[in-house]
Structure formats: structure tokens, C-alpha cells
N, C-alpha and C positions, 0 to 999 in steps of 0.2 A: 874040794874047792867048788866054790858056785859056777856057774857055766854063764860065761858073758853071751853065747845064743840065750837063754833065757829072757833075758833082757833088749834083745836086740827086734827079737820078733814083735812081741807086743808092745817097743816103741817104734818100729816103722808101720805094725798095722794101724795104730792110732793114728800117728800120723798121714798114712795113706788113708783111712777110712774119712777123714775130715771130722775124727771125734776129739781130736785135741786141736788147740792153735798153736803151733811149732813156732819159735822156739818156746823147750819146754823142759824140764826136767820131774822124772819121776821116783819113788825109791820104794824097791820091789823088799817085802821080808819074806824070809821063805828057811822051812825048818825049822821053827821054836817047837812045831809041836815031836819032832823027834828028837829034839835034845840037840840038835844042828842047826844052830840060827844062822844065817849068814843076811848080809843085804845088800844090795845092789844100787846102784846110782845111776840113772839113765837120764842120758843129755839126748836132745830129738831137735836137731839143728832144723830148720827151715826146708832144707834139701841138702843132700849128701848123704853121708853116714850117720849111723846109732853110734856111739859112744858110750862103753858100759864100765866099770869100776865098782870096788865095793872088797868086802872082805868075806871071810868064813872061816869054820873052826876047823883047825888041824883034824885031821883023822889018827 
């Protein structure tokens, strides 16, 4: 399974470094090149929390 910290760090750094304008949504792929594609969906509210969803391949 993808790991929702993945997603949560590099959408609160963004949003804390002032390199995105929040609200925002981004979508992380991660794994095609081992045969494990999974993707990710990050919401990066204004303030508050990251928000992460998404799917991956059974092991």
C-alpha cells in the first residue's frame, strides 16, 4: 500500500515554503518503474491539514 506520509510531507512543505498557492491539489505517481504503480491524490487546504487518498497494487 502507498504510504499517505508520502504525500502529506511534500504537500505541507509546498505549502509552507510559499512554492504553491493553497488551496491546491496535486497527484504523486510513484512505482511504474518496479512494476508497483500506485498514485496518490493530495488536497493542501489553505491551512489545516494534508489530506491524502489514492490507490496501489495488491502485494
Amino acid at each position: 500500500m502507498a504510504s499517505s506520509c508520502r504525500g502529506r510531507r511534500p504537500g505541507g512543505y509546498l505549502r509552507d515554503a510559499g512554492l504553491l498557492q493553497a488551496p491546491a491539489r496535486l497527484t504523486i505517481r510513484q512505482g511504474e518503474a518496479m512494476g508497483r504503480p500506485s498514485q496518490l491524490e493530495v488536497e493542501i487546504p489553505a491551512a489545516g491539514g494534508i489530506r491524502v487518498a489514492g490507490t496501489a497494487v495488491e502485494l
